[in-house]
C-alpha positions as CSV (number, residue, x, y, z in Angstrom):
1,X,-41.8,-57.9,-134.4
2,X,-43.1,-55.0,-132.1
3,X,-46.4,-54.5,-134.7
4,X,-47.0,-58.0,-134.0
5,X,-46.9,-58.0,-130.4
6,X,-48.6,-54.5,-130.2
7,X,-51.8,-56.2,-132.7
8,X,-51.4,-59.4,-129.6
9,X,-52.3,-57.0,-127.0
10,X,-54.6,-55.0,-129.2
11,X,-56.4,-57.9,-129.4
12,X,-56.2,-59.3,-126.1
13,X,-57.7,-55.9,-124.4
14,X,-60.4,-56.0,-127.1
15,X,-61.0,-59.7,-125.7
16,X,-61.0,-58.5,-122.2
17,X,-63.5,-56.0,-122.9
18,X,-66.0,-57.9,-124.8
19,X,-65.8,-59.9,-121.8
20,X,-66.4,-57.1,-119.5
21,X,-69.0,-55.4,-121.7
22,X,-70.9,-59.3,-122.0
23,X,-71.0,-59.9,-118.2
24,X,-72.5,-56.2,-117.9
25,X,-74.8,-57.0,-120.3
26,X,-76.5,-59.7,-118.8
27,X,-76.2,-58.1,-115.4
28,X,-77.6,-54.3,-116.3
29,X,-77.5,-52.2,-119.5
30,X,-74.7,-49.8,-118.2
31,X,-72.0,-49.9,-121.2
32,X,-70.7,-47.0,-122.9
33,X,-71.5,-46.2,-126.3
34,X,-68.7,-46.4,-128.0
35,X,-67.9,-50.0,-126.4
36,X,-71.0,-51.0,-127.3
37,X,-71.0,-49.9,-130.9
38,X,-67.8,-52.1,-131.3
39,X,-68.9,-54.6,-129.6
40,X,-71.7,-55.0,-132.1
41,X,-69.4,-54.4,-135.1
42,X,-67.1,-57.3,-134.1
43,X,-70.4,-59.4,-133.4
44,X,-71.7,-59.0,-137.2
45,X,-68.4,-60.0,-138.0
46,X,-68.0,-62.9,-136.3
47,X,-71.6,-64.2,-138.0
């Protein structure tokens, strides 16, 4: 039961920062690479 609730959180930080990295987005372009590299990964996966 701890994977599971580690992969909860795991995904629940990755929410929270998708969230984060969005509302910089539309406010100015100041996001880390590596942030923004996933965030574009789990973007062509969600299409």
């Amino acid at each position: 039961m701890k994977i599971f609730y580690i992969l909860m959180s795991l995904s629940a930080v990755i929410g929270v920062l998708r969230y984060v990295s969005h509302r910089l987005a539309t406010h100015q372009r100041v996001i880390p690479n590596p942030l923004a590299f996933v965030n574009t990964q789990v973007h062509r996966i969600n299409q």
